[in-house]
C-alpha positions in Angstrom: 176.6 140.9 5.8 177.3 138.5 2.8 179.3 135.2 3.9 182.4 134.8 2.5 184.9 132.0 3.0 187.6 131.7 5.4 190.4 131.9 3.3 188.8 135.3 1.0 188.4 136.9 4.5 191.9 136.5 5.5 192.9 138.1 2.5 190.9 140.7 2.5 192.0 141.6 5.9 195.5 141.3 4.8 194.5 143.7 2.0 192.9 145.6 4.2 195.5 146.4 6.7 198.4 146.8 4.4 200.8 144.6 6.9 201.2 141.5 5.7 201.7 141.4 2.0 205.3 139.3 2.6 204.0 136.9 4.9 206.6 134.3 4.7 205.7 130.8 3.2 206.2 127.8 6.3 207.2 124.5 6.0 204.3 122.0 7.4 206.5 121.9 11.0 205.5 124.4 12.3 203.6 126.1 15.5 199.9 128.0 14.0 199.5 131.1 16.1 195.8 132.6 15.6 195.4 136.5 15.2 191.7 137.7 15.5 191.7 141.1 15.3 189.6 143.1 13.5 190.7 144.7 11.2 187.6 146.8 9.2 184.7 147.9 11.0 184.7 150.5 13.7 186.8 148.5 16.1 189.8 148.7 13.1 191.3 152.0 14.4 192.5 150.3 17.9 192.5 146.3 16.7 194.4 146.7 13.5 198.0 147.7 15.1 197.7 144.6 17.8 197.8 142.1 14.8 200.7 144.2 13.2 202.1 143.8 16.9 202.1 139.8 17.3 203.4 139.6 13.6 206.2 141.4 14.8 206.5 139.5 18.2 206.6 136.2 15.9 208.7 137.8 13.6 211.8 138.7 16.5 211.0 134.6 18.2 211.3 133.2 14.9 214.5 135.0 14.1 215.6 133.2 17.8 215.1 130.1 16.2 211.4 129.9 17.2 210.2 127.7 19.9 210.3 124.2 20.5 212.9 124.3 17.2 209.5 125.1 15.2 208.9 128.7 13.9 205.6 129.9 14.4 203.4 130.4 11.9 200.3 133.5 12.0 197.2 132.6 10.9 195.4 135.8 10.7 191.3 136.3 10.5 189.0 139.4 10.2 186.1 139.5 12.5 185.4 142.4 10.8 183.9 144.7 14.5 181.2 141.9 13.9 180.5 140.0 17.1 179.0 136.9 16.3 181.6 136.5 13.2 184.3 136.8 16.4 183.1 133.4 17.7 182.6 131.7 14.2 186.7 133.4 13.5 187.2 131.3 16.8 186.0 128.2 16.2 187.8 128.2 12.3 191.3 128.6 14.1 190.5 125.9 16.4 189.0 123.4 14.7 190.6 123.7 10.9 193.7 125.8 11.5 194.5 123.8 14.4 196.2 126.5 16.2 198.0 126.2 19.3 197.3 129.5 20.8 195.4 133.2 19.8 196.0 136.2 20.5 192.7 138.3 19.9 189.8 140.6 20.9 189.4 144.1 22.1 185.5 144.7 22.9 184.4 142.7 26.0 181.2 141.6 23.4 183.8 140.3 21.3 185.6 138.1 24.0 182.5 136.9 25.5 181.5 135.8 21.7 184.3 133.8 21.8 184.7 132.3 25.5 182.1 129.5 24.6 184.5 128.2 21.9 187.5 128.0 23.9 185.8 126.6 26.6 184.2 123.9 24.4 187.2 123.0 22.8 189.9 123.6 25.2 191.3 126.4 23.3 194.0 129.0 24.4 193.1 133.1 24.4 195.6 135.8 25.4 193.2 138.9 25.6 194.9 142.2 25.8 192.6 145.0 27.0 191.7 146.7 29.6 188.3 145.5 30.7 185.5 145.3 33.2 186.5 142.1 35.4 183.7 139.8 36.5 185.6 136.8 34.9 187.5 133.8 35.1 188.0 131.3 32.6 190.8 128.3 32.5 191.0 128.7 28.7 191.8 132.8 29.2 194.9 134.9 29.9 193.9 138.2 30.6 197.1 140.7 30.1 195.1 143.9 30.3 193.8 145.4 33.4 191.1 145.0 35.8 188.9 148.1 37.1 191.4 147.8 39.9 194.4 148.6 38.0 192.9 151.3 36.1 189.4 152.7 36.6 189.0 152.9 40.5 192.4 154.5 40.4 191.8 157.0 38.2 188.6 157.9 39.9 190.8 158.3 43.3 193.5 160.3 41.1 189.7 162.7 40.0 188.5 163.1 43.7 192.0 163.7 45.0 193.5 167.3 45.4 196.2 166.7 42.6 193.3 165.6 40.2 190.9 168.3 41.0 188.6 167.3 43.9 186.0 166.6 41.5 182.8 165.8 43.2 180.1 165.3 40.2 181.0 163.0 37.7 179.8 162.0 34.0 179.7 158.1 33.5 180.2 158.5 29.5 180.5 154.9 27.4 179.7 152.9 24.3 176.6 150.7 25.1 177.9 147.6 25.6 179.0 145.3 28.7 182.6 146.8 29.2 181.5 150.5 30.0 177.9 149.4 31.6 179.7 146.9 34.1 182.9 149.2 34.3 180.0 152.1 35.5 178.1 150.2 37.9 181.6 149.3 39.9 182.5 152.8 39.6 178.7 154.1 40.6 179.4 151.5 43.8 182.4 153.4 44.4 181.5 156.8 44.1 178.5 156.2 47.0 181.0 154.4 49.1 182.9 157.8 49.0 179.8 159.9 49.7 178.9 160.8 46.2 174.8 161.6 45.8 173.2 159.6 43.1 172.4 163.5 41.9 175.9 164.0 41.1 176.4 161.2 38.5 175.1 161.6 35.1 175.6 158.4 32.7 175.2 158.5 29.3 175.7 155.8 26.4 176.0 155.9 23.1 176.1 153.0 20.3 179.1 151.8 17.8 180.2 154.4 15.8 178.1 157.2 16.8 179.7 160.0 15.6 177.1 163.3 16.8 178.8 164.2 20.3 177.0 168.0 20.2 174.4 167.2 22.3 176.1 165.3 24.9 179.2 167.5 25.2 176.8 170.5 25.3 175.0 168.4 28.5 178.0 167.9 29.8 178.7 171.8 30.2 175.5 171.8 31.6 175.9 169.3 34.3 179.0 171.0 35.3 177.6 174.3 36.0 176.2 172.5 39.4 179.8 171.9 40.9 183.4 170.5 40.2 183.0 168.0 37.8 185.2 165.2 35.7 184.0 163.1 32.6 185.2 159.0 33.0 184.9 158.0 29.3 184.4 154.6 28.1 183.7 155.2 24.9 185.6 152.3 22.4 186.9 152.7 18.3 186.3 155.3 16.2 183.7 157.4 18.2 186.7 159.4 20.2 187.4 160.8 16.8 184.3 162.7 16.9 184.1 163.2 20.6 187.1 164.3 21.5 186.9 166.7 18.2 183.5 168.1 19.4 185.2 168.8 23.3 187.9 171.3 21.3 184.7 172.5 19.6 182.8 173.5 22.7 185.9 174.7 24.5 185.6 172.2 26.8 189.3 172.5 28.5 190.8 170.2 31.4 191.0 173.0 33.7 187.5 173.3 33.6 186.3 169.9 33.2 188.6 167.1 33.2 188.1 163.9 30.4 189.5 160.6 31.9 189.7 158.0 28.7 189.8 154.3 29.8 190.6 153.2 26.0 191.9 155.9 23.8 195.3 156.1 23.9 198.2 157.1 21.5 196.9 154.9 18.7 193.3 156.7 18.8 194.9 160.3 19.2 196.4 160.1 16.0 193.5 161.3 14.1 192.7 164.1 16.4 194.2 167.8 16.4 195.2 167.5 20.2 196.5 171.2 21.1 192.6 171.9 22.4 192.7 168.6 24.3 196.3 169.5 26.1 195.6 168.3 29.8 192.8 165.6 29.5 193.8 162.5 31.1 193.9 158.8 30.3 194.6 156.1 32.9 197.1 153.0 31.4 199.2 150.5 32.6 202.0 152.0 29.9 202.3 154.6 28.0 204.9 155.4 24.9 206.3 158.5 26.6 207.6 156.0 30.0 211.7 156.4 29.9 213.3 153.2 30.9 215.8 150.9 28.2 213.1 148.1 28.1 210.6 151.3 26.7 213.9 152.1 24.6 214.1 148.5 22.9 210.7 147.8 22.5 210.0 151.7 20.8 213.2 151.2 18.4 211.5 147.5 17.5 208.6 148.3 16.6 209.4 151.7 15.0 211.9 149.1 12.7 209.4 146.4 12.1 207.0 149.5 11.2 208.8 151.0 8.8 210.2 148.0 6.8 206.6 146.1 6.8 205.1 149.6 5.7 202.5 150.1 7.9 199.7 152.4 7.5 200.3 155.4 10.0 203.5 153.7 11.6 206.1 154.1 8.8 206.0 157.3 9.4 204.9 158.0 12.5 205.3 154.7 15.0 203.5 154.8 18.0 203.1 152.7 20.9 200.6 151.9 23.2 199.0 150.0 26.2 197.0 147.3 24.4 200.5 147.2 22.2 202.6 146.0 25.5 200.3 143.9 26.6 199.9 142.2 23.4 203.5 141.4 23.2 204.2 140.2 27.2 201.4 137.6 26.6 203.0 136.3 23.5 206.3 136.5 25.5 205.4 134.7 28.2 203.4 131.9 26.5 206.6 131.4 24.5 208.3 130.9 28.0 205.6 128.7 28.8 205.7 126.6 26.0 209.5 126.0 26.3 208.9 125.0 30.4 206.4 122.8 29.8 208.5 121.6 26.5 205.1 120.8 24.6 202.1 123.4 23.2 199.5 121.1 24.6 197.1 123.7 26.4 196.5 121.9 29.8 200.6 121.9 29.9 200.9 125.7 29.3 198.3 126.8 31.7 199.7 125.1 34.2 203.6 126.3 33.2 202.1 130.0 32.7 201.5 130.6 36.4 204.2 133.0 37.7 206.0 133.6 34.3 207.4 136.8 35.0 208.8 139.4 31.9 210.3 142.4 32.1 208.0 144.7 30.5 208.1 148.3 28.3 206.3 149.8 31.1 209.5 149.5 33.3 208.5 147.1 35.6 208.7 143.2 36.3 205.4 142.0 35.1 203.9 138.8 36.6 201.2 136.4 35.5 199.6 135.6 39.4 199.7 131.7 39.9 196.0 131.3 40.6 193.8 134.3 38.6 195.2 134.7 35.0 195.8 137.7 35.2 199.1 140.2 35.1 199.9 141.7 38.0 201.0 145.5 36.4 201.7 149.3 37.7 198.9 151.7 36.4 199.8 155.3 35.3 197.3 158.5 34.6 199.0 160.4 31.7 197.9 163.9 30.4 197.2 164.8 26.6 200.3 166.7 25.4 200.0 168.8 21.9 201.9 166.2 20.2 199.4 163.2 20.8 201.6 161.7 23.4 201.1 161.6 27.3 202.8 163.4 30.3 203.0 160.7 33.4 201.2 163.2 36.3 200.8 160.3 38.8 201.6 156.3 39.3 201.3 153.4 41.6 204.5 152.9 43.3 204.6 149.3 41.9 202.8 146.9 40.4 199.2 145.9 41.3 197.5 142.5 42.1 194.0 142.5 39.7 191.1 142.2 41.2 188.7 140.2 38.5 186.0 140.2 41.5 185.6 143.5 41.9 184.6 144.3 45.8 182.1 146.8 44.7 179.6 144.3 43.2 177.4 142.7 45.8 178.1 138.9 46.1 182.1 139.0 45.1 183.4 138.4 47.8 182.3 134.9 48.2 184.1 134.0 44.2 187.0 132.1 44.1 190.2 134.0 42.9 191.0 131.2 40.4 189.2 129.8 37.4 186.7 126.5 37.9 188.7 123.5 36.7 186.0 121.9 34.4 
């Protein structure tokens, strides 16, 4: 990959992703928010709408008057789906953009490309995505869910009567650490409910693979030997091609159920969904929830859409998980920021504990005082022919994460709270 500067990267990116062409000029006062998203790559189909999300989240606070009296300002980098570039993105925000806070990453590689810089230089993150748990740091807010709130339900929602009483299963991810960990929590889970090592079949595939033949063909295979679901972790553009090859092979829910951990209505788009009517994904929101917080944040961004152009959205706006989460952390750091009355980072993790913020998904969402991460509900939707989910089943409230997850050996002795270094 040929090394280009900084500044020819971010305007690239902004050429790139159509969304920022009337980026405002700022006076010198003002607060830098960093944005690392990529936005080219294979990781551009999910990433791409969370920058367009926090410009519009800076957008409505800066209309408010900003914070502190400051507006803030978006600094915006392409890591291009290129993980060491994440970390080297990273360190250009802290260190010559000076900025007081990003917002950024979707792959687990990516974030733990870039832990070592915040870390190092007491940096802030706010990390929207579902993941795989197994961390804590002081320099991370984490407002996407643990296995927890998301994969060990789902896999109860699978095995239960109302999901199928599945009883083989197909471990199906991208190969890197966010499906392999998220699997061998899940593996742990399914023996502790008496499921044979026979009955699990996991597969991986790399970044962009795009021949699913094979593997949905085994698939059908493996579910000749009894009731079986597929638990997909597969991340970007590959669901295109996967979920295209199901409707191919006639692979129906009925027969065998598809639970998606990170394709939601964003990744649908590209898809003809009327073959895929009944698979599932398992969220902590989805755009179809009815409440007036849903309502406001819908009509926002379908506005903010439409005016800024935005590939897709301006004519079709959707919403998704990653999307909410994205814009409660940049919520509550700005209610943060303005209770501990400074941006100093030390100051804000400390003021960030217990921020609460009523959230699209309908419910009261709550940063937890001591592990950094939100408390939310979690929701298993089905594929409807439109590219939008039908809520089938959800937790009656929100859930405490679990980072440590009590299916890895060792856990339990881990602190709930990050070291203080």
């Amino acid at each position: 990959m040929k090394r280009r500067s900084g500044l020819k990267i971010v305007a690239a990116s902004i050429a790139a992703a159509g969304a920022m062409s009337a980026l405002p000029v700022y006076a010198q006062n003002t607060i830098k928010v960093g944005v690392l998203h990529s936005l080219s790559g294979t990781m551009a189909i999910s990433e791409t709408v969370l920058k367009d999300t926090v410009l519009m989240a800076i957008d409505e606070i800066n209309a408010k008057g900003g914070v502190l009296g400051k507006k803030l300002e978006p600094v915006v980098v392409d890591p291009a789906s290129n993980w060491p570039l994440f970390a080297e993105k990273a360190r250009q925000l802290l260190t010559k953009d000076k900025v007081a806070v990003t917002f950024g990453c979707w792959t687990s590689v990516s974030r733990k490309s870039v832990l070592p810089v915040y870390e190092e230089l007491n940096g802030l993150l706010f990390y929207p995505v579902q993941y795989e748990g197994e961390e804590l740091s002081k320099n991370v807010f984490y407002t996407g869910a643990a296995p927890n709130q998301q994969a060990i339900p789902a896999v109860e929602y699978l095995m239960s009567k109302d999901g199928g009483s599945a009883k083989r299963f197909v471990l199906l991810g991208t190969d890197y650490v966010y499906p392999r960990t998220t699997n061998k929590i899940l593996r742990a889970f399914l023996k502790s409910k008496g499921v044979k090592d026979a009955d699990i079949d996991e597969k991986y595939t790399p970044f962009g693979h795009s021949d699913y033949q094979t593997i949905v063909a085994d698939i059908k295979k493996f579910a000749a030997g009894g009731k079986t679901a597929v638990i997909s972790t597969i991340n970007g553009d590959s669901n295109v091609p996967f979920y295209k090859e199901l409707g191919n092979a006639g692979l129906k829910a009925k027969d065998v159920p598809v639970v998606a951990f990170s394709v939601g209505e964003e990744e649908l788009r590209g898809v003809d969904t009327k073959p895929l009517v009944g698979h599932l994904a398992a969220w902590n929101y989805f755009m179809s929830v009815k409440n007036p917080a849903n309502d406001e944040f819908i009509k926002k961004w379908s506005t903010y859409a439409k005016a800024k152009g935005i590939a897709g959205h301006k004519d079709k706006p959707l919403t998704n998980d990653p999307m909410e989460a994205t814009y409660i952390g940049i919520m509550m750091w700005k209610q943060a920021v303005e209770k501990a009355k400074t941006t100093d980072v030390d100051k804000v993790i400390a003021a960030m504990a217990g921020q609460t913020f009523k959230a699209p998904g309908g419910f009261m969402s709550k940063m937890d005082e001591k592990n950094h991460h939100l408390h939310k509900p979690v929701f298993i939707g089905e594929i409807k022919a439109d590219g939008q989910f039908n809520v089938v089943w959800k937790t009656p409230g929100p859930v405490k994460a679990q980072p440590w997850s009590p299916f890895i050996e060792g856990n339990d002795k881990k602190k709930d709270e990050p070291e203080k270094k």
